[in-house]
C-alpha positions in Angstrom: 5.5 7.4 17.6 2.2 5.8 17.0 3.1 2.6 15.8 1.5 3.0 12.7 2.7 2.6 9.0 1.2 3.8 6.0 2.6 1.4 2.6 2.0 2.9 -0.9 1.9 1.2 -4.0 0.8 1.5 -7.5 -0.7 -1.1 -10.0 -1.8 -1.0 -13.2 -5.6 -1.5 -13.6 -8.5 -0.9 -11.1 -8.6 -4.8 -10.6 -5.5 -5.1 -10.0 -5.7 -2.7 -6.9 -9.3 -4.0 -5.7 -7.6 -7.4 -5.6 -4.5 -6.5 -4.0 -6.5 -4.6 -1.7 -8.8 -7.2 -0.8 -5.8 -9.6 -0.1 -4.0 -7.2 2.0 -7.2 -6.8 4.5 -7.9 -10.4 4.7 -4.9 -11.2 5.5 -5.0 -8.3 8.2 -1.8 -7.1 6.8 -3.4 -3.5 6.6 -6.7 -2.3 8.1 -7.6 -0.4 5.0 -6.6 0.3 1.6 -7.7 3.7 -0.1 -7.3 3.6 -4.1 -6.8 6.4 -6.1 -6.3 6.6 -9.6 -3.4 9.0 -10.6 -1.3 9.1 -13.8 2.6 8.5 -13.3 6.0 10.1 -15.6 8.4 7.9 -14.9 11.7 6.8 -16.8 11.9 2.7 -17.4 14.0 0.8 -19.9 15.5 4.0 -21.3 12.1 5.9 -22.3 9.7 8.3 -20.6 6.6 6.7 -20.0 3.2 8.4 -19.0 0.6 5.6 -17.9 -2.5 5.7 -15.5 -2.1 3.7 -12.5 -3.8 3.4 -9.4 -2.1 4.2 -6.2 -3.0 2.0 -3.0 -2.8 3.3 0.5 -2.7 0.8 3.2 -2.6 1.9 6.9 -1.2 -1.1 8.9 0.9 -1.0 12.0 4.7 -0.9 11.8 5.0 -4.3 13.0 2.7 -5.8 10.3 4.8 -3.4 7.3 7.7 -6.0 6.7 4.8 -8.4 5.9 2.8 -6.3 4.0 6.2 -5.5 2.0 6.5 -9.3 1.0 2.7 -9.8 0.4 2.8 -6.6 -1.6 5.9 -7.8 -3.5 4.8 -11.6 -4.1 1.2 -10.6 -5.4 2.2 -7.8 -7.8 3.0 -8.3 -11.2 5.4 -5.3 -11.9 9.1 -6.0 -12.4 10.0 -3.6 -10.0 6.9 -2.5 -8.2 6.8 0.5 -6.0 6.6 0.1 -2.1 7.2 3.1 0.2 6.3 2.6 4.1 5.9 6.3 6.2 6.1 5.9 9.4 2.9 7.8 11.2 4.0 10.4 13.9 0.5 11.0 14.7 -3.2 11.4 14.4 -6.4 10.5 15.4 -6.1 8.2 18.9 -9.1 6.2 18.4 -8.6 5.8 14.3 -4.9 4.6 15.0 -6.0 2.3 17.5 -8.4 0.4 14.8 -5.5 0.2 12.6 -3.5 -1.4 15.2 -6.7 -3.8 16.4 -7.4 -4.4 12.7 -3.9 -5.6 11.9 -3.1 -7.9 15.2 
């Protein structure tokens, strides 16, 4: 194991994922945060919904992910807002080793 998590989330609006983003490096809770706009089917309150989003991808280290969970959680203004943490298996040495300096 590499030690290293990556945490996906979605918000609703480009500014919205710029300042999440933003808040989540600062705070060293993630070493980066890629942001990708995607569109999302999902059921909610009974209906199927189709809505662009924008998906964040945050690399952190696994011992920084409970934290990022809570930031993640706290700063986000969906009900129920998605948060998935992968564990890393692999990968680039030297890149995984920034994420884990990044994040300490």
């Amino acid at each position: 194991m590499s030690g290293t998590s990556v945490v996906t989330t979605t918000v609703g609006s480009a500014e919205a994922a710029e300042a999440l983003a933003k808040g989540v490096v600062e705070a060293r809770l993630g070493a980066c945060v890629q942001i990708v706009p995607i569109r999302s089917v999902y059921r909610w309150d009974g209906e199927v919904r189709v809505d662009d989003e924008w998906q964040c991808v945050v690399k952190t280290s696994a011992t920084r992910a409970d934290q990022l969970v809570a930031h993640i959680k706290a700063n986000h203004d969906y009900d129920v807002p998605e948060v998935v943490v992968t564990p890393v298996i692999g990968g680039n040495d030297d890149y995984l080793t920034w994420v884990s300096e990044e994040t300490s």
